[in-house]
C-alpha positions as CSV (number, residue, x, y, z in Angstrom):
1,X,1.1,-8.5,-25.7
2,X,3.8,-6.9,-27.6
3,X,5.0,-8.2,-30.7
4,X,7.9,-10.6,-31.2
5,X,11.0,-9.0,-31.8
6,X,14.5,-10.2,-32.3
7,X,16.7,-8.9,-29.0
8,X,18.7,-6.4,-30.7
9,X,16.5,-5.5,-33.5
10,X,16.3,-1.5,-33.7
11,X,12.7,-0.2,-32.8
12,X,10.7,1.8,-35.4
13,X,12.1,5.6,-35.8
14,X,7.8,6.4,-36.3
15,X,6.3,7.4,-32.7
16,X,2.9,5.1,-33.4
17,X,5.4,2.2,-34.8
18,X,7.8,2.1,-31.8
19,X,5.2,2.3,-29.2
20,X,3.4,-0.1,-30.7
21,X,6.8,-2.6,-30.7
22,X,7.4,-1.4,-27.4
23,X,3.8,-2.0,-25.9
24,X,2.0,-3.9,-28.5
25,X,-2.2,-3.6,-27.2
26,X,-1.2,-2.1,-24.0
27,X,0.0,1.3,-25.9
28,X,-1.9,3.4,-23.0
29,X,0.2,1.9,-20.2
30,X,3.2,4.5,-20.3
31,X,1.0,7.2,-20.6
32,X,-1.4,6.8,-17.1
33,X,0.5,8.7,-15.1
34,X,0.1,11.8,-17.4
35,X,-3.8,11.0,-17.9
36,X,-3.8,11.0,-14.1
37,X,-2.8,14.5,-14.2
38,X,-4.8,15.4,-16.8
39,X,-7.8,14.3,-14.7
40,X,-6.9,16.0,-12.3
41,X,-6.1,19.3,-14.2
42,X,-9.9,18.5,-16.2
43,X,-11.9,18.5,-12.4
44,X,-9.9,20.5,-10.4
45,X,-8.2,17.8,-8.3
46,X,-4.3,18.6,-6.2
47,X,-2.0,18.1,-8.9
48,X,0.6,18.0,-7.1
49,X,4.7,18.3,-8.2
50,X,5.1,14.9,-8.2
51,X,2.6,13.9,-10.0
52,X,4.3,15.2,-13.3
53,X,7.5,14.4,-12.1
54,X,5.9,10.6,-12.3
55,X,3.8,11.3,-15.4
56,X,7.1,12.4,-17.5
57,X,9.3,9.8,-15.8
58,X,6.8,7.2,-16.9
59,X,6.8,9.0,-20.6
60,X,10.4,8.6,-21.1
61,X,11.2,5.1,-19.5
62,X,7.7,3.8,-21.2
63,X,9.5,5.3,-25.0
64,X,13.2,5.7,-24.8
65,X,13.7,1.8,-25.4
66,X,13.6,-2.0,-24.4
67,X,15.2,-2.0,-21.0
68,X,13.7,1.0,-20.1
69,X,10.1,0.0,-20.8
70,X,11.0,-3.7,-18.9
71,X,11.8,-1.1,-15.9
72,X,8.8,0.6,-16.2
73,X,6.7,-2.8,-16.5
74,X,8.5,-3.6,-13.3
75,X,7.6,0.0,-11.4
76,X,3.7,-1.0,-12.7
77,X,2.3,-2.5,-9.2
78,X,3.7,0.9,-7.3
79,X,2.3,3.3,-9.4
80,X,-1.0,1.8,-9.9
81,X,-0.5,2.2,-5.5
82,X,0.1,5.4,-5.9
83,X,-2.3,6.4,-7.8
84,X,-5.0,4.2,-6.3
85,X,-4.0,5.8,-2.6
86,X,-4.2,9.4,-4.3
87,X,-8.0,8.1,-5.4
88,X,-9.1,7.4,-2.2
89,X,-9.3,11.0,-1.4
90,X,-12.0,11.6,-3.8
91,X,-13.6,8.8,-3.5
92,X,-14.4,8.9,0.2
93,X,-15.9,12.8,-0.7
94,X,-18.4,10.9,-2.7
95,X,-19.2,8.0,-1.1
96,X,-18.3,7.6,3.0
97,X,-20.7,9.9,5.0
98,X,-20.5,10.4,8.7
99,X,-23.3,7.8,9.0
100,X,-21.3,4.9,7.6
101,X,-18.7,5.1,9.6
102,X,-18.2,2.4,12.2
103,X,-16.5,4.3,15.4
104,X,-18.6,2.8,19.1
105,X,-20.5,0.1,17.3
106,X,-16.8,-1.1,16.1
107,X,-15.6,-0.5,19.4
108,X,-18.1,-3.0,21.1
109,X,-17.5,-5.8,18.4
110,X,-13.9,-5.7,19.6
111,X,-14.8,-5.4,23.2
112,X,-17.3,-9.0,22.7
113,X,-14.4,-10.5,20.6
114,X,-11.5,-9.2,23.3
115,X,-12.8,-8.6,26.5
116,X,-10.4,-7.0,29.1
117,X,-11.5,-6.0,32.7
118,X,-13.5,-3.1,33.2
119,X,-14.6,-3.1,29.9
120,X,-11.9,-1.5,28.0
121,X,-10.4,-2.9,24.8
122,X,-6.4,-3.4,24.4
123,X,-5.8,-0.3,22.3
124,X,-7.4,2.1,24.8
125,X,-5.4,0.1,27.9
126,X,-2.2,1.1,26.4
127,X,-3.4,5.3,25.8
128,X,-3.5,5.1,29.6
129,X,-0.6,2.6,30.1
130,X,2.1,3.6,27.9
131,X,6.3,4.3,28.4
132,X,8.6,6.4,26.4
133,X,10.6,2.7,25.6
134,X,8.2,1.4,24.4
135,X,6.6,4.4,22.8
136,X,10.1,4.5,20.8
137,X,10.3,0.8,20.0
138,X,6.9,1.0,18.5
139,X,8.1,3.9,16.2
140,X,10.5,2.4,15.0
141,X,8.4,-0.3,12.0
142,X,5.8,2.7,12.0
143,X,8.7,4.6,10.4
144,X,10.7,2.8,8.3
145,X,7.1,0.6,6.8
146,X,7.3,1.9,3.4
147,X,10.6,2.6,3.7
148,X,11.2,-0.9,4.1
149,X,8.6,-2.1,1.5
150,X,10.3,-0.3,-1.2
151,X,13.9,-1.5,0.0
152,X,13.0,-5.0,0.0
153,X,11.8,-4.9,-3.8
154,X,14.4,-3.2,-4.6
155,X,16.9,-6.1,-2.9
156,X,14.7,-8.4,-4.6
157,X,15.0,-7.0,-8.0
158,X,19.3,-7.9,-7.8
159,X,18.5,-11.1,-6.2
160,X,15.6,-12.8,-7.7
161,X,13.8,-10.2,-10.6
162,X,10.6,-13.2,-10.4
163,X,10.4,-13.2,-6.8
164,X,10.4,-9.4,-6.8
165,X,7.5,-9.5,-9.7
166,X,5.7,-11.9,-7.1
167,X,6.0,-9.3,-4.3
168,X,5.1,-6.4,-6.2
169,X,2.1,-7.7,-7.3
170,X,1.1,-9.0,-4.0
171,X,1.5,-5.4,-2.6
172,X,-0.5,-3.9,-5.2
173,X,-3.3,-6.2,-5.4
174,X,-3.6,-5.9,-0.9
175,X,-3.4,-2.1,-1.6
176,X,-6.4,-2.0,-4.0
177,X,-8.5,-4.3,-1.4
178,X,-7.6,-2.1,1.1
179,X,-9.1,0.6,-1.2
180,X,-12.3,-0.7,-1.8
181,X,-12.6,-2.0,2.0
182,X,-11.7,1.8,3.2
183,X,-14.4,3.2,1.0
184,X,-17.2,0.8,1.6
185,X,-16.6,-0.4,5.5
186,X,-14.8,3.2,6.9
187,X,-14.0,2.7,10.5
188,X,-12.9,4.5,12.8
189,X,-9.3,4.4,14.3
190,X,-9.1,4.0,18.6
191,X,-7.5,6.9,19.4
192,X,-10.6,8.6,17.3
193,X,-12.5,7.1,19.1
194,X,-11.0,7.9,22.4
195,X,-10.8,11.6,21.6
196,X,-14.3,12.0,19.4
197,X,-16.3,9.6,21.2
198,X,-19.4,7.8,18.9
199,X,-20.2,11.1,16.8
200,X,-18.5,11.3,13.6
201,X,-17.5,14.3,11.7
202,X,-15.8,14.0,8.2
203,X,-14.4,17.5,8.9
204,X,-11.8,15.8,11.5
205,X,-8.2,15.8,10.3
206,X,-5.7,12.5,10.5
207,X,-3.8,12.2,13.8
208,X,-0.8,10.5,14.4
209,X,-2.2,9.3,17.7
210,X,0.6,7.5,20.1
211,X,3.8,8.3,17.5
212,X,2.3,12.2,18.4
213,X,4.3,11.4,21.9
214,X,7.3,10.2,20.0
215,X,7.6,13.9,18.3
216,X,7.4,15.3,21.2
217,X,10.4,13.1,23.1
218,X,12.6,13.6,20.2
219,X,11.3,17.3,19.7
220,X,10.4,16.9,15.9
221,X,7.2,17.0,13.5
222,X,7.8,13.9,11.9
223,X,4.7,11.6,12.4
224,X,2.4,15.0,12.8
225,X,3.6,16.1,9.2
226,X,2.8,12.5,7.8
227,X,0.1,11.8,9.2
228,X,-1.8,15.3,8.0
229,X,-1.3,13.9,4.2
230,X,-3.0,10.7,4.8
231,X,-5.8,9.8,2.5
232,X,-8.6,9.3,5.0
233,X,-9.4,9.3,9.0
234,X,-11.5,6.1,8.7
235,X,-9.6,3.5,7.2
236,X,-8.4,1.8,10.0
237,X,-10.1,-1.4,8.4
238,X,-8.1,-3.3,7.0
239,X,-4.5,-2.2,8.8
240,X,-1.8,-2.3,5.5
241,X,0.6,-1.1,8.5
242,X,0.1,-5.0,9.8
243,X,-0.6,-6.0,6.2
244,X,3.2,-5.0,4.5
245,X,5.1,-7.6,6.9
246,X,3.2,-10.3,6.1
247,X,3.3,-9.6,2.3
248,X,7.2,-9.8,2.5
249,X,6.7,-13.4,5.0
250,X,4.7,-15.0,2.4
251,X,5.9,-14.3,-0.2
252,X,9.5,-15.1,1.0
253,X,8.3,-18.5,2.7
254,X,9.2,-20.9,0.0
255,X,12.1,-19.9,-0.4
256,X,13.5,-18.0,2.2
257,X,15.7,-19.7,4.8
258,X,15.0,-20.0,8.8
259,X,17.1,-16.9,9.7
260,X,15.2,-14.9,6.4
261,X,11.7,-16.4,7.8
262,X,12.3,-15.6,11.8
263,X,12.8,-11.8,10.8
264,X,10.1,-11.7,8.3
265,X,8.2,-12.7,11.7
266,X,9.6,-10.5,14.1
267,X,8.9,-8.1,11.3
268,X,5.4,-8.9,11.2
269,X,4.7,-9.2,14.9
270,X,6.4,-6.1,16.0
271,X,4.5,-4.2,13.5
272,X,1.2,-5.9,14.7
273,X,1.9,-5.1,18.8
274,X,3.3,-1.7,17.3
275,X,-0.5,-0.7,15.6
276,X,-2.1,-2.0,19.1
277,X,-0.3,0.1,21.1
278,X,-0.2,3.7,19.5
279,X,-3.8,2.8,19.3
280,X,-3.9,3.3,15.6
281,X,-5.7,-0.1,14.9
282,X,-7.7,-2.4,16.8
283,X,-7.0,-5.9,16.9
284,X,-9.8,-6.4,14.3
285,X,-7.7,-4.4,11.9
286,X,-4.6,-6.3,12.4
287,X,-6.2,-9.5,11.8
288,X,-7.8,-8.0,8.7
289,X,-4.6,-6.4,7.1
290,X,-3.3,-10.2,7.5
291,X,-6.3,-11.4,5.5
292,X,-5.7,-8.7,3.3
293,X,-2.2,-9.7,2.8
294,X,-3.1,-13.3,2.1
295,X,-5.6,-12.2,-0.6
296,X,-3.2,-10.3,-1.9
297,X,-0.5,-12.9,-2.5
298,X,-3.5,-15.6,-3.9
299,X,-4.3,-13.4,-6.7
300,X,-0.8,-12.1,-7.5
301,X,0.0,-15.5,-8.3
302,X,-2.9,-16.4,-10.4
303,X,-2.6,-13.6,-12.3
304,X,1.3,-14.3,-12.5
305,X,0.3,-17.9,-13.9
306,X,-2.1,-16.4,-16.3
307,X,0.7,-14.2,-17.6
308,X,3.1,-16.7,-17.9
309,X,0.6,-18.7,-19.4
310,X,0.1,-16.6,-21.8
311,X,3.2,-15.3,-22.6
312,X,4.4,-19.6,-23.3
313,X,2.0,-19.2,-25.9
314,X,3.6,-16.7,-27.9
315,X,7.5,-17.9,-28.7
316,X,10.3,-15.5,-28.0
317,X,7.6,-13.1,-26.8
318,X,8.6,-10.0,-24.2
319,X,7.1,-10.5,-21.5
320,X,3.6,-8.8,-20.9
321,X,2.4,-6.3,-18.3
């Protein structure tokens, strides 16, 4: 925790002295984003632009002073996303093989759990019963997901900074399940499953499935161009497409009014017939993402306690990462 320091006292002009009054023992923290790049530089990984736009943003609102170091304390949950998500890539190389990977033995748990006539499961009735309405209502929370994620922090931060904290950390601690869950369960997606059958290859690229139809009625390369950077094929297990809605829903519940909770529930169950039907998820996944979600929120606010907790102990302390 950092030291305590009178509001307006001036920070140290000695480097080690002001980060140290800036970040006290968790000195490292503004300077992940550029160890990140380093690692990748070290072992040949895709540094990518961005990733030293964000490692020299984090270096100069980590340094340059009090309010810009709160800032970067609040952008903490979305990087450690980031860079978690970026992780995955590597990580599945190492440790998902083709053999792992659930694709027909998923596909029959779903069809015990949810049977439908003739022995199809609800994902793969709607490849083969599908309208361009409702192909363009289901893009609609597939595009704006993160979108909207970011947004609503963002609202939050002007409205309720602790509330935003509390959603934040909820979405990062989900994310980093999700993580973990992609690289030790990998499953495969419907539509893979429709066009691949049971044999798995780890050679296959992302597909943007049911939105592909969407590009082609509104002749662009949205979804297509997305969906070739995702981080994985198999990580339909849990769905964070489903899992993002119900993030903003529970964390919002308390205190959210009845207009604020029904479209936090719209939200959610749009997004949830939306995954169904562009055969992206199977219901399985959608139940999962909620679990995921919930899990999420529990240990954001334990750990939220324990930092307040531990910041009361401290008087006129700045308020730890």
């Amino acid at each position: 925790m950092p030291p305590t320091l009178p509001e307006r006292s001036a920070l140290p002009l000695s480097p080690w002295s002001r980060l140290r009054a800036l970040w006290g023992r968790r000195l490292l923290l503004p300077f992940l984003p550029a160890l990140y790049a380093l690692v990748l530089v070290v072992f040949h990984g895709d540094l990518r632009p961005e990733h030293l736009v964000i490692a020299a943003l984090a270096l100069v609102l980590g340094l340059v002073g009090r309010r810009t170091a709160a800032l970067y304390r609040e952008l903490l949950p979305f990087l450690a996303v980031g860079i978690g998500y970026d992780c995955v890539r590597y990580a599945r190389a190492l440790w998902v093989t083709s053999d792992r990977v659930l694709s027909c033995s998923f596909r029959a748990a779903e069809r015990t759990i949810l049977p439908l006539p003739g022995g199809t499961t609800l994902p793969e009735w709607f490849m083969s019963h599908h309208v361009a309405a409702a192909d363009l209502a289901a893009a609609v929370p597939y595009f704006a997901f993160v979108y909207f994620a970011v947004g609503y922090a963002i609202w939050l931060r002007f409205r309720d900074p602790r509330k935003m904290a509390f959603f934040a950390w909820s979405f990062a601690f989900a994310n980093w399940i999700s993580f973990f869950v992609w690289i030790l369960v990998p499953v495969a997606p419907p539509w893979y499953v429709h066009a691949h059958g049971c044999a798995v290859s780890l050679a296959d690229v992302p597909s943007p499935a049911g939105l592909a139809r969407v590009d082609t009625l509104l002749g662009v390369s949205y979804f297509g161009h997305f969906y070739a950077r995702a981080a994985s094929v198999f990580g339909a297990l849990p769905s964070m497409h489903c899992a993002y809605p119900l993030l903003g829903l529970l964390t919002a519940w308390r205190s959210a009014g009845r207009k604020e909770r029904a479209l936090h529930v719209l939200y959610a169950v749009w997004m949830a017939s939306s995954a169904v039907y562009l055969a992206h998820h199977w219901v399985i996944d959608v139940v999962a993402g909620w679990a995921t979600a919930l899990a999420g929120v529990l240990l954001a606010r334990y750990f939220l306690e324990q930092r307040s907790a531990e910041t009361a102990e401290v008087p006129d302390a700045r308020s730890a990462v």
